[in-house]
C-alpha positions as CSV (number, residue, x, y, z in Angstrom):
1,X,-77.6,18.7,48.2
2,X,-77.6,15.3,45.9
3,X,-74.4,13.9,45.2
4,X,-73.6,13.4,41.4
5,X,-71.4,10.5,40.4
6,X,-67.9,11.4,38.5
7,X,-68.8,9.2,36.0
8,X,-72.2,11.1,35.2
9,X,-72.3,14.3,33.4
10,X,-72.8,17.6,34.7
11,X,-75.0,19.5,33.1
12,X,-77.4,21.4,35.5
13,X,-77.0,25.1,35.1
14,X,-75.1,25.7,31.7
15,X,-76.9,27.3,28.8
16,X,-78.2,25.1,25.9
17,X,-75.9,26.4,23.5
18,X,-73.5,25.4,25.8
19,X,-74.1,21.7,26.3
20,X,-71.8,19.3,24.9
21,X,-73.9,17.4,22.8
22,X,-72.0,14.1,23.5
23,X,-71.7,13.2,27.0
24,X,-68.8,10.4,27.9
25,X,-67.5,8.9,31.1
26,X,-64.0,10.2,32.3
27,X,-61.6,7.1,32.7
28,X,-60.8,6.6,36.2
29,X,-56.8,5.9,35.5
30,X,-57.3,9.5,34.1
31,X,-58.5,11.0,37.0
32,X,-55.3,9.1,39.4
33,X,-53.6,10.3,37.0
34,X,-54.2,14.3,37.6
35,X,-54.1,13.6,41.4
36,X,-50.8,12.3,41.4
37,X,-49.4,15.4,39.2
38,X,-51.3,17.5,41.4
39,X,-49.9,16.0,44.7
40,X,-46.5,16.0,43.4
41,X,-46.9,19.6,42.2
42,X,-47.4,20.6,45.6
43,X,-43.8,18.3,47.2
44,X,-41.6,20.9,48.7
45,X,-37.7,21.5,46.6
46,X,-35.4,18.9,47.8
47,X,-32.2,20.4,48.7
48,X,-30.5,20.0,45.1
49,X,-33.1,22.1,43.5
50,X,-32.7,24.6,46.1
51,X,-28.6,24.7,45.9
52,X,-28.9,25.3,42.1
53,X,-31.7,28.0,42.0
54,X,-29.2,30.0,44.6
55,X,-26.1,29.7,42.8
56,X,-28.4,30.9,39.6
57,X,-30.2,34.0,41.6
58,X,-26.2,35.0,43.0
59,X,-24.8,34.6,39.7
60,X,-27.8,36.8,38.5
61,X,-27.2,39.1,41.1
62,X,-30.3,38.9,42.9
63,X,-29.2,38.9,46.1
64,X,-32.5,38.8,48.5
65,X,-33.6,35.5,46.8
66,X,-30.4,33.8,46.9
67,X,-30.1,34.7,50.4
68,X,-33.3,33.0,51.1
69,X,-32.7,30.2,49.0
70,X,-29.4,29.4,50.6
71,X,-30.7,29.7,54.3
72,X,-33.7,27.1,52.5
73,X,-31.1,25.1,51.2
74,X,-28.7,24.9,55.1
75,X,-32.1,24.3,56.8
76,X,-31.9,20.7,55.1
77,X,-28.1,20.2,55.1
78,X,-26.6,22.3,57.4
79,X,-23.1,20.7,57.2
80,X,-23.1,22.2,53.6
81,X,-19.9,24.3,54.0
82,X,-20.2,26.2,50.2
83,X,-23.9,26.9,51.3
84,X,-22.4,28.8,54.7
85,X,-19.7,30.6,53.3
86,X,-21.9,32.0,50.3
87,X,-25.0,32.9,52.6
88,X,-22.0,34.9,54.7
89,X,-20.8,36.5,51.6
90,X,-24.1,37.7,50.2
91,X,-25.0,38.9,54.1
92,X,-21.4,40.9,54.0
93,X,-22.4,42.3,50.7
94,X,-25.6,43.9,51.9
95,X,-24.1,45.1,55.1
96,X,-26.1,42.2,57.4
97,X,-23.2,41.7,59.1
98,X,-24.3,40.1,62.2
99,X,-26.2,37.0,59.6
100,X,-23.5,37.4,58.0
101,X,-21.4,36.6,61.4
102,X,-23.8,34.0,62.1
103,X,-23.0,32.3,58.7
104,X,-19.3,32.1,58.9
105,X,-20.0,30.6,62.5
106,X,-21.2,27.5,61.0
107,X,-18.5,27.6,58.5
108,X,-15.6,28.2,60.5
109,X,-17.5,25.0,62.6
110,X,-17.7,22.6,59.5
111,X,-13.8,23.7,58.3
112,X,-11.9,25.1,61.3
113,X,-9.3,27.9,60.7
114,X,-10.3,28.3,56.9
115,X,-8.6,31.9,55.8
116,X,-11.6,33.9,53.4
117,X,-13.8,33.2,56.6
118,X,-11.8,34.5,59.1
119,X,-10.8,37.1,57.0
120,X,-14.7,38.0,55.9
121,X,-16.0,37.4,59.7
122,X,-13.1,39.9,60.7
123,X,-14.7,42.4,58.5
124,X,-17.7,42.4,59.6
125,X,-17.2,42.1,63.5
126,X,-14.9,45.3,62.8
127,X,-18.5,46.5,61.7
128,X,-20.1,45.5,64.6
129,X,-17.4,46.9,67.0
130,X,-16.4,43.8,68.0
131,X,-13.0,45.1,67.2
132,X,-10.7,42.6,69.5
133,X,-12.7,39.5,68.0
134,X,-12.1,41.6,64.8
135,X,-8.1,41.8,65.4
136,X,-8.0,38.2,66.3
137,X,-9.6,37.3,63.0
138,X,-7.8,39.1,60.7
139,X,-4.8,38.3,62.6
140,X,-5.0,34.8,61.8
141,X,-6.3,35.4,58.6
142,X,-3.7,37.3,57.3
143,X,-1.0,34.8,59.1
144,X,-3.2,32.1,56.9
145,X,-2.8,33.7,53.7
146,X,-6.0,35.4,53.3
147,X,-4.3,38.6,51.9
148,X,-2.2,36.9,49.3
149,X,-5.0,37.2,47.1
150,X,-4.3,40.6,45.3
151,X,-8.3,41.5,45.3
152,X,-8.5,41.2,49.1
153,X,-4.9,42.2,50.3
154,X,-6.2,45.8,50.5
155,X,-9.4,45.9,52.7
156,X,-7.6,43.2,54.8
157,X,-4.3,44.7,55.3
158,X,-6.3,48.3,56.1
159,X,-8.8,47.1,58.4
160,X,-6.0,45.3,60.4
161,X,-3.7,48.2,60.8
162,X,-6.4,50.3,62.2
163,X,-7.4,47.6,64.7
164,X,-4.1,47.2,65.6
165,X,-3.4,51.1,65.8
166,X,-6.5,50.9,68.4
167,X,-5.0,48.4,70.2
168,X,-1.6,50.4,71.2
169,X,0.8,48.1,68.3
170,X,1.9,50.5,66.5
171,X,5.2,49.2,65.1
172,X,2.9,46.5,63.5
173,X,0.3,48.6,62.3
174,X,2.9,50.6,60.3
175,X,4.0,47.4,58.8
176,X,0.7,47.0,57.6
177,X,0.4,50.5,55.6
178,X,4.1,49.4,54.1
179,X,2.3,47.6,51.9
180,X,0.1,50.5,50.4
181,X,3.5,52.7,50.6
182,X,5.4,50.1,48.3
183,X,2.1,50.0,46.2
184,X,2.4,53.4,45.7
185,X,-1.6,53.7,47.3
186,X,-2.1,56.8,49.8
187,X,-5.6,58.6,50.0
188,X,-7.0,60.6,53.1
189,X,-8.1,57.7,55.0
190,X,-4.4,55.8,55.1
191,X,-2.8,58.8,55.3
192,X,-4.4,59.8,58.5
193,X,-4.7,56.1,60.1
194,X,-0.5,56.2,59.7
195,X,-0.6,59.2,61.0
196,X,-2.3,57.6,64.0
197,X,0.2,54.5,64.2
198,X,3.2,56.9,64.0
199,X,2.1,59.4,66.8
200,X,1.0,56.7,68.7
201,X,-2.7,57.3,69.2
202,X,-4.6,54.7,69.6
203,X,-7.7,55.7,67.6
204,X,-10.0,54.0,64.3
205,X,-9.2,57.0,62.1
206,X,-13.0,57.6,62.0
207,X,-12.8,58.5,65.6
208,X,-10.5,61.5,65.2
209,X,-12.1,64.4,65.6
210,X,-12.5,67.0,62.9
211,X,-10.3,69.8,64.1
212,X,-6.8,66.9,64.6
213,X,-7.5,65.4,61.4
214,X,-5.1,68.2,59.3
215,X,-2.3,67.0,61.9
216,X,-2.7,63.1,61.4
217,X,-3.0,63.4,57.4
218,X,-0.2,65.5,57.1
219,X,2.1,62.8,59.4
220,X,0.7,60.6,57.4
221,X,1.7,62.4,54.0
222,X,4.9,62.5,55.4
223,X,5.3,58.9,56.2
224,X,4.1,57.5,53.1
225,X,6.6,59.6,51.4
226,X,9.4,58.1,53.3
227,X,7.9,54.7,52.9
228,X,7.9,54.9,49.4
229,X,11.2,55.9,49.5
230,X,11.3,59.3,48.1
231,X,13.6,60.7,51.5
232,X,14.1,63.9,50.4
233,X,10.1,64.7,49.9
234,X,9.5,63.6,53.6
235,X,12.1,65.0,54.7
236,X,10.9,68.5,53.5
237,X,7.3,67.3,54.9
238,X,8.5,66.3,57.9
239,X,10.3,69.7,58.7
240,X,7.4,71.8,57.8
241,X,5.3,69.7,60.4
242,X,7.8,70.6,62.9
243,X,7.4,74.3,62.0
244,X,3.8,74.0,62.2
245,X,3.2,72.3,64.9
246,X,6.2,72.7,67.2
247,X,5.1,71.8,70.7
248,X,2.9,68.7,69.3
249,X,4.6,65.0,71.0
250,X,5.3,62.1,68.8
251,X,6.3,63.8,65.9
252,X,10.5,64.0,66.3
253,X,9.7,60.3,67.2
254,X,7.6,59.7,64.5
255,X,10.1,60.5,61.8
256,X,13.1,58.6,64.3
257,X,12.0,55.5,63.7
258,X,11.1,55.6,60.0
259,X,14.3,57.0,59.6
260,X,16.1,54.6,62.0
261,X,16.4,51.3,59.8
262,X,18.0,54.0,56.9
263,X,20.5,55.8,59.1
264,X,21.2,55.3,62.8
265,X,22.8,58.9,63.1
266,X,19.6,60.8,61.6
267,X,17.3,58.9,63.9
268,X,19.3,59.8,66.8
269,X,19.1,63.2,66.6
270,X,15.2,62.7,65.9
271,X,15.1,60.9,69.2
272,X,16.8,63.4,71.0
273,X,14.2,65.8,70.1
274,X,11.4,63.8,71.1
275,X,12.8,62.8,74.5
276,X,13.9,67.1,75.1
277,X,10.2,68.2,73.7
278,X,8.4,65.4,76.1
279,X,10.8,64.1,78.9
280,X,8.4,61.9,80.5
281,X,8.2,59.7,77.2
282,X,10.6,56.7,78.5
283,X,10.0,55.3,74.9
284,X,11.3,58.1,73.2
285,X,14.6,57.8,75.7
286,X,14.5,54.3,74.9
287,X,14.9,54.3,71.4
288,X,17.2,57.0,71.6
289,X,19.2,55.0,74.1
290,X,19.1,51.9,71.5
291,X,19.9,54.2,68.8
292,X,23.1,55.6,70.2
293,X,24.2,51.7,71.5
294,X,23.5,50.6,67.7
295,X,25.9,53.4,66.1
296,X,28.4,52.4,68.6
297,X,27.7,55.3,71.0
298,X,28.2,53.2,74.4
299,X,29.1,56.0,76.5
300,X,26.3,58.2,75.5
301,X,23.7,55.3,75.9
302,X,24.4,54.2,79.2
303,X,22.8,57.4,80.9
304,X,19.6,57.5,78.6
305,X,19.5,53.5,79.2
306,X,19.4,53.7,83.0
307,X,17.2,57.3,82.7
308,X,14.2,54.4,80.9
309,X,14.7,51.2,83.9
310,X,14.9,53.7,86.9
311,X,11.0,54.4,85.6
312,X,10.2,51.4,83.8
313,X,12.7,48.8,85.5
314,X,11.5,45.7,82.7
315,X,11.1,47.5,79.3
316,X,13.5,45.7,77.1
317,X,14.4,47.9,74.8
318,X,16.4,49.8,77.6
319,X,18.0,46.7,79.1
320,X,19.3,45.4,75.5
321,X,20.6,48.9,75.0
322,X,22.6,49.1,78.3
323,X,23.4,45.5,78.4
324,X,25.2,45.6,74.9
325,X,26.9,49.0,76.2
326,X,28.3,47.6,79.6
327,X,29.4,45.1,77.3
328,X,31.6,47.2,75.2
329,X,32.7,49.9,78.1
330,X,33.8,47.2,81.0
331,X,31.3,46.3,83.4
332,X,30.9,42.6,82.0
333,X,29.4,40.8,85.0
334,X,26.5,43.8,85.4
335,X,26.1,43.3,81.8
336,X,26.0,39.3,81.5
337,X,22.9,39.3,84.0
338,X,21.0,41.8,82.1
339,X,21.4,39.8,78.9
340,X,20.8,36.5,80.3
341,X,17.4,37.7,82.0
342,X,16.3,38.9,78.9
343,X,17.4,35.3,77.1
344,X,15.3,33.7,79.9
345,X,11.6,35.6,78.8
346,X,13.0,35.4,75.2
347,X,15.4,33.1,74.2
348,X,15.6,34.5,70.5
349,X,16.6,37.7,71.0
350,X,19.4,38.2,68.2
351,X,20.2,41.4,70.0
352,X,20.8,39.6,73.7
353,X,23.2,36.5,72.0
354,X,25.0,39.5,70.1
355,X,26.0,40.9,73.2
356,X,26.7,37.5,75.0
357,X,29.0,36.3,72.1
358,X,31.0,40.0,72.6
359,X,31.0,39.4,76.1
360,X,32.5,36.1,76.1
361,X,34.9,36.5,73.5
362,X,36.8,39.2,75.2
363,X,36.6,37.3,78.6
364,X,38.6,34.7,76.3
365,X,35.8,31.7,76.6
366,X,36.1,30.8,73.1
367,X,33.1,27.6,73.2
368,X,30.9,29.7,74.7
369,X,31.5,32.8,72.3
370,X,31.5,30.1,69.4
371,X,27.9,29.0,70.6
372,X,26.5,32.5,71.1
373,X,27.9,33.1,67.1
374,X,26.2,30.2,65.7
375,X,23.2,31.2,67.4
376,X,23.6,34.9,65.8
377,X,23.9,33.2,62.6
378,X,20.6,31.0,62.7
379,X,18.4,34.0,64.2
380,X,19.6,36.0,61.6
381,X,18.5,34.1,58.7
């Protein structure tokens, strides 16, 4: 094969008609020219370019590209922060939740303890099952702020009562669905994961099995109504749960305690039920113990209260209630030890200084009953 110069034309093989019938040299800056554009053509996006075509394929809802382009645009500045938390969010939005994970790993790295992550990486390790990395993350999340935002308070705030339902904190998981109750929000799934908190089962609500779920949405109904404060609706609810299911545990004590910050007396007699229909539930004798000491009922707590630590001798519910009830009938040096060890694992217990202040006010030591008030008053704010 000859070798034809550039600068020479090529002819050889094209039809006559087809010749050019002037033949000129091509100048040579000409030809640099078209090599440079060609070899720039071909440079790969700096990390600018590929930051702005993500942000315009999310905003365009094109989620697959900007995925890509944002895992493009971290492979060449992975300390970009915006770039993590967006590739998470696109990941969670397509139910990748382990990328997704991975994401909010590098974020969480580059700006320790920031709230939407934990709260987004919370949500997907529930996902997962990883629910106790789950409950820490929401946890902290929510004690961060990440469900004052109106838009996210709702997935956050159910996710987290579940997880804390499974994890046997039931008092705090019905805090959590409060905040649907006062929002006047109830479907099937909240009404059966309260249902859950308040009979103490520690279950996800999508782990109940078909044939309990009438039982737990129906406790639930009830609670909600109580919640949202309409007391003579759950009260009607609650009665014809007891009718139709009248050996079932946990739901006398169910309705106790949501009645219990409303009216001591009512709860009692709640409590009383639960601890007759299922004696060997020490918290249900507990409460009921702490109940009766609370309305003034020492005489009557004393026995349930010492029922509770002959079984469990540490739970504190019992020792505050018997404590604050030797107190009141007479045996002050049995119940100034049981107060002060419970000051010692917890030294703001409102209920413990209560009792201390009564105790050494009617002994007559006036600086000591002095301190114990003004330690009442600063717990109680």
């Amino acid at each position: 094969m000859s070798f034809v110069p550039i600068s020479e034309p090529v002819t050889r093989g094209i039809p006559n008609s087809e010749k050019p019938r002037h033949s000129r040299r091509v100048p040579i800056a000409v030809v640099i020219l078209l090599l440079a554009s060609s070899t720039f053509a071909q440079q790969p996006p700096t990390f600018d370019d590929l930051a702005q075509q993500a942000a315009t394929a999310r905003d365009r809802g094109n989620l697959p590209q900007a995925i890509a382009l944002y895992n493009q645009a971290e492979q060449l500045k992975p300390d970009w922060a915006e770039g993590w938390f967006y590739l998470g969010l696109l990941q969670y939005s397509t139910n990748a939740y382990q990328p997704a994970i991975d994401a909010f790993n590098h974020l969480l790295q580059l700006q320790h303890g920031a709230p939407p992550a934990l709260a987004l990486r919370g949500l997907c390790e529930f996902e997962t099952e990883a629910y106790d990395a789950a409950l820490r993350d929401l946890e902290e999340a929510v004690k961060e702020g990440a469900a004052n935002e109106p838009h996210n308070e709702q997935i956050i705030r159910y996710h987290l009562a579940q997880l804390l339902t499974r994890a046997s904190r039931f008092q705090d998981a019905q805090e959590q669905y409060t905040f649907f109750a006062a929002a006047h929000l109830d479907d099937a799934d909240l009404q059966v994961g309260l249902g859950l908190a308040g009979l103490r089962v520690p279950l996800l609500s999508k782990d109940v099995p078909p044939a309990d779920q009438p039982l737990y949405q129906a406790a639930g109904t009830a609670g909600f109504s109580l919640l949202a404060g309409d007391t003579q609706e759950a009260d009607t609810q609650f009665r014809q749960l007891f009718t139709r299911f009248p050996t079932t545990k946990g739901l006398h004590f169910f309705y106790g305690f949501l009645l219990f910050p409303h009216s001591s007396e009512l709860a009692i007699d709640q409590f009383r039920a639960e601890a007759a229909l299922a004696p060997e539930n020490v918290e249900a004798h507990a409460m009921l113990a702490f109940t009766l000491m609370i309305a003034g009922r020492y005489a009557e707590a004393e026995p349930e209260a010492q029922h509770v630590l002959a079984v469990t001798p540490d739970m504190e519910l019992a020792q505050l209630a018997l404590g604050r009830s030797l107190a009141e009938t007479g045996d002050i040096q049995h119940a100034t030890d049981l107060l002060n060890a419970i000051l010692k694992r917890d030294p703001d217990n409102l209920e413990a200084h209560m009792g201390l202040a009564t105790i050494y006010a009617r002994t007559g030591n006036r600086e000591e009953a002095y301190r114990e008030h003004q330690l009442c008053r600063s717990l109680a704010k």
